[in-house]
C-alpha positions as CSV (number, residue, x, y, z in Angstrom):
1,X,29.0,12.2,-13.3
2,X,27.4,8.6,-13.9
3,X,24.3,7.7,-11.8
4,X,23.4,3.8,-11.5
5,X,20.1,3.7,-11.5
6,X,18.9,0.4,-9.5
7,X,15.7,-0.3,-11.0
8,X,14.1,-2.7,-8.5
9,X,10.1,-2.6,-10.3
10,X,8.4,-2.5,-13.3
11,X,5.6,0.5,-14.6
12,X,2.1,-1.2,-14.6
13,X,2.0,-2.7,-18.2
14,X,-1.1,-0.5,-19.0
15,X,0.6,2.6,-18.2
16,X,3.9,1.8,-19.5
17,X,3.6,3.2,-23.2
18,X,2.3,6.3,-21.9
19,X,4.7,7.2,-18.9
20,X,7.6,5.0,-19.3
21,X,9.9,2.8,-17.1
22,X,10.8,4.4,-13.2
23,X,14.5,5.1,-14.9
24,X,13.0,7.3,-17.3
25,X,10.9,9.0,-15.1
26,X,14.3,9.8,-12.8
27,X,16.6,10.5,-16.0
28,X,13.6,13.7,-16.7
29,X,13.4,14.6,-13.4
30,X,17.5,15.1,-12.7
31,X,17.6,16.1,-16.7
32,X,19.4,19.3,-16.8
33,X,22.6,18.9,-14.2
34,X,25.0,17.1,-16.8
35,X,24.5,13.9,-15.7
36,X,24.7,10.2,-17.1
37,X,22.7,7.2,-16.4
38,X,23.1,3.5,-16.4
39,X,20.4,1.6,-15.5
40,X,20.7,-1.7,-13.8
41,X,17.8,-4.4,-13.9
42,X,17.9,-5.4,-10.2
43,X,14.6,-6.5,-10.0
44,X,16.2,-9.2,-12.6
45,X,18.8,-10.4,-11.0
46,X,21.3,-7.4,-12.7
47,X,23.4,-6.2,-10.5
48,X,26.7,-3.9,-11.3
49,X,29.8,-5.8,-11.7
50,X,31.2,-3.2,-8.6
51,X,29.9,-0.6,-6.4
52,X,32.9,1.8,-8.2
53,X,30.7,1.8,-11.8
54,X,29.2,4.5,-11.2
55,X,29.6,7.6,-9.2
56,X,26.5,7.5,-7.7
57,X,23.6,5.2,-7.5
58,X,19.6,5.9,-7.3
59,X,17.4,3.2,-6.0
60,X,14.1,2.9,-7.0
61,X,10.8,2.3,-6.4
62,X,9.0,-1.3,-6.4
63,X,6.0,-2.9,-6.0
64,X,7.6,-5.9,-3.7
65,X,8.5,-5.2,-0.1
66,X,12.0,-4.8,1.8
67,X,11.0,-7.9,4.1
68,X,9.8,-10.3,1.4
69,X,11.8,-13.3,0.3
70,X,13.0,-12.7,-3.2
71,X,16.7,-13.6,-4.2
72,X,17.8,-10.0,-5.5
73,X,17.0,-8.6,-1.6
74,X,19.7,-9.7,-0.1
75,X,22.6,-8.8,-2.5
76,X,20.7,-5.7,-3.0
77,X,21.0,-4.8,0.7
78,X,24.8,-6.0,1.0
79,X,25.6,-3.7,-2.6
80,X,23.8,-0.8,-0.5
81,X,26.1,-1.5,2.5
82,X,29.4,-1.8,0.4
83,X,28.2,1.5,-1.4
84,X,27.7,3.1,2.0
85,X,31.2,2.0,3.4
86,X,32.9,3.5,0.7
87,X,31.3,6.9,1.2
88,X,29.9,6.5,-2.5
89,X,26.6,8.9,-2.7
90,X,23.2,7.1,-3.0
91,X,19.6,8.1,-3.0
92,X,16.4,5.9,-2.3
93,X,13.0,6.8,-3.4
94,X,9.8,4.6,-2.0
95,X,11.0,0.8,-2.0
96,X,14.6,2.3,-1.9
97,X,14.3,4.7,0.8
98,X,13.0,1.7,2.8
99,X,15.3,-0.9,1.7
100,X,18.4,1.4,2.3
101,X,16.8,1.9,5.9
102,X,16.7,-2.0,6.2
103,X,20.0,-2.8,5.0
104,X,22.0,0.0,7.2
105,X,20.2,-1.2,10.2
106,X,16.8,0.2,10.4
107,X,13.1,-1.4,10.2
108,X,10.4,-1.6,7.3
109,X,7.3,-2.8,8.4
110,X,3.4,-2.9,6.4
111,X,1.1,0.2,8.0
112,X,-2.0,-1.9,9.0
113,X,-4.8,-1.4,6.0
114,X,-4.2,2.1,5.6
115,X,-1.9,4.0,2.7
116,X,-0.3,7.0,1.7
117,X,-0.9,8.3,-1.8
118,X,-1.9,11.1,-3.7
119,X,-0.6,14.4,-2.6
120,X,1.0,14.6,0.6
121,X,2.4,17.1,2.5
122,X,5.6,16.7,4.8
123,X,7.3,18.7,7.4
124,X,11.1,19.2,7.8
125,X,13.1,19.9,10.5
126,X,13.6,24.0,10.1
127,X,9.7,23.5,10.7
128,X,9.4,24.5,6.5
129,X,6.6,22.1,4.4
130,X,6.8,20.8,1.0
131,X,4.1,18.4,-0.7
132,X,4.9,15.4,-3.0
133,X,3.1,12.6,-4.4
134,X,2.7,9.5,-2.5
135,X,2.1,6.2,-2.4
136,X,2.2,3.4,0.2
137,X,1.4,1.3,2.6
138,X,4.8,0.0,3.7
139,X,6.8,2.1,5.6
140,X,9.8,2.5,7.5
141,X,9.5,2.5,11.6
142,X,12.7,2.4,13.2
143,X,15.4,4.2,11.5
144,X,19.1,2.8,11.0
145,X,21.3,4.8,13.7
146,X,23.2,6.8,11.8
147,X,20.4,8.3,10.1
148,X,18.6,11.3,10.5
149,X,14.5,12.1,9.8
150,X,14.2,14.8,7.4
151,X,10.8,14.5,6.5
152,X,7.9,13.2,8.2
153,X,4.0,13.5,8.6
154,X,1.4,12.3,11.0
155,X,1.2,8.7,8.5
156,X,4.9,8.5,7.7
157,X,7.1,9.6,10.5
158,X,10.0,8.7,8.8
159,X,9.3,10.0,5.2
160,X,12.8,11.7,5.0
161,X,15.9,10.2,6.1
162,X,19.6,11.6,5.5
163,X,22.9,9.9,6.4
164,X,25.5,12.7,7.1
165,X,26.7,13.6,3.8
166,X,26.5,10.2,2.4
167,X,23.4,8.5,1.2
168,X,19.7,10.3,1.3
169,X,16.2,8.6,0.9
170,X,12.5,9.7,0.7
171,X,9.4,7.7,1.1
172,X,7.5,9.9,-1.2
173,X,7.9,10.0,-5.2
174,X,9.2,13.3,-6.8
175,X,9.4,11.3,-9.9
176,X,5.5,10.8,-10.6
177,X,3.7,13.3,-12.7
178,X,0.5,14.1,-11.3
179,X,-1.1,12.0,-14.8
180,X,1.3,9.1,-13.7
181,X,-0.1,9.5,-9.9
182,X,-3.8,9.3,-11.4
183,X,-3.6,6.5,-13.9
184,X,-2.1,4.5,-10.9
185,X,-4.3,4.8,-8.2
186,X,-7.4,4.5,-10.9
187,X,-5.3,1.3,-11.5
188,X,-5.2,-0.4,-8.5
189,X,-8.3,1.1,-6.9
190,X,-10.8,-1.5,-5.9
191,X,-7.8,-4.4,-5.7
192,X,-4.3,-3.7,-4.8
193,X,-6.0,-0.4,-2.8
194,X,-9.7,0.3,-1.3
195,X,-11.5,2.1,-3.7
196,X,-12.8,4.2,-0.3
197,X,-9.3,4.8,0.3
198,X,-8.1,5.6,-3.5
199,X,-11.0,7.9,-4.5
200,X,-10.6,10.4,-2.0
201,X,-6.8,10.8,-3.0
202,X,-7.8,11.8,-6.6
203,X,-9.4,14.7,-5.1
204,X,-6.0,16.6,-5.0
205,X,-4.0,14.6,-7.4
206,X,-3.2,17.4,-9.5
207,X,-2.9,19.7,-6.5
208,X,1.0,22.0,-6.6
209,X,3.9,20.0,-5.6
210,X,7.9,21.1,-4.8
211,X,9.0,17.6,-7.0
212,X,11.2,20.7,-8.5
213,X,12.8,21.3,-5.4
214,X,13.4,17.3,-4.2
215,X,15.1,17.1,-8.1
216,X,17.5,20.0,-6.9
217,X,18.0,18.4,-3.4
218,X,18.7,15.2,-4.6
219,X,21.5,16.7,-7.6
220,X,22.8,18.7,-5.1
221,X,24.0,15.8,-3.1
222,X,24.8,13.8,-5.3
223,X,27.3,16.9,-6.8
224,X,28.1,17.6,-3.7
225,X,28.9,14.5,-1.7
């Protein structure tokens, strides 16, 4: 099975040597299930030639929002509806669990001054909890109507959203290590992010986290879809 990696951001250029691009980060973290990956520079302008490339795309995190004006958003968002009309699977991490929310009908909006990073912990709907690294400010607030929240906490009601058996999406990042967490929020601590917001969430940075159990979520519907 192929999976299209839509790679929608870049790695900080301080921490890319170290940790990588976002597609390497997913290719280790679904390592394992006998999958291949093509990535696609979409944050570039590089789109697949059709939605039928691959059997399954991944869309990534991203700096940028859903609602900002840059030209790759909108063919991004129509891609993600053609790719959800033809019952092709796709997942959406962070930017791509929000932009997937935009383009089938939902809402993204930015979540006053505050964020959502460091460890996190979310609650599903059989009332179990996992924790994951997050982090965010941008969020998504209405939900597309076909869609249903699979994950949320008191900051992020809808961390978690799944679309019957045919595209699946979380806010949070089972794809960071807890080193990659830290040398980001130490990153953009004191600009991008308050520092009285960032330092407390370095506190628990390298706290447990099921990222082991999203990967399996996330090649299980991809296998199974």
């Amino acid at each position: 099975m192929i999976i299209g990696i839509l790679k929608t951001g870049h790695v900080p250029k301080e921490l890319l040597p170290k940790y990588g691009e976002y597609s390497d980060m997913f290719e280790t973290l679904l390592s394992g299930n006998g999958f291949e990956f093509k990535t696609y520079e979409v944050v570039s302008g590089e789109f697949p030639d059709s939605i039928n490339d691959c059997d399954g795309w991944l869309v990534t995190g991203s700096k940028h929002g859903a609602y900002e004006d840059h030209d790759w958003i909108p063919p991004l968002e129509e891609f993600i509806r053609d790719t959800y009309n033809a019952n092709i699977p796709m997942v959406g991490i962070c930017f791509g669990h929000q932009i997937m929310a935009q383009a089938l009908g939902g809402k993204v909006e930015k979540f006053g001054g505050l964020w959502g990073m460091g460890t996190q912990e979310y609650v599903h709907p059989d009332g179990t909890k996992t924790k994951l690294l997050a982090m965010h400010q941008d969020q998504v607030v209405e939900k597309p109507p076909e869609a249903e929240i699979v994950a949320s906490n008191d900051f992020c009601k809808m961390a978690g959203l799944a679309y019957k058996n045919r595209a699946l999406s979380f806010q949070p990042h089972p794809e960071f290590t807890h080193e990659y967490m830290e040398g980001l929020i130490k990153k953009r601590s004191g600009t991008t992010i308050p520092a009285d917001q960032a330092d407390p969430a370095l506190v628990d940075v390298y706290a447990a986290n099921d990222s082991e159990l999203y990967a399996k979520r996330i090649a299980e519907f991809f296998k199974g879809a």
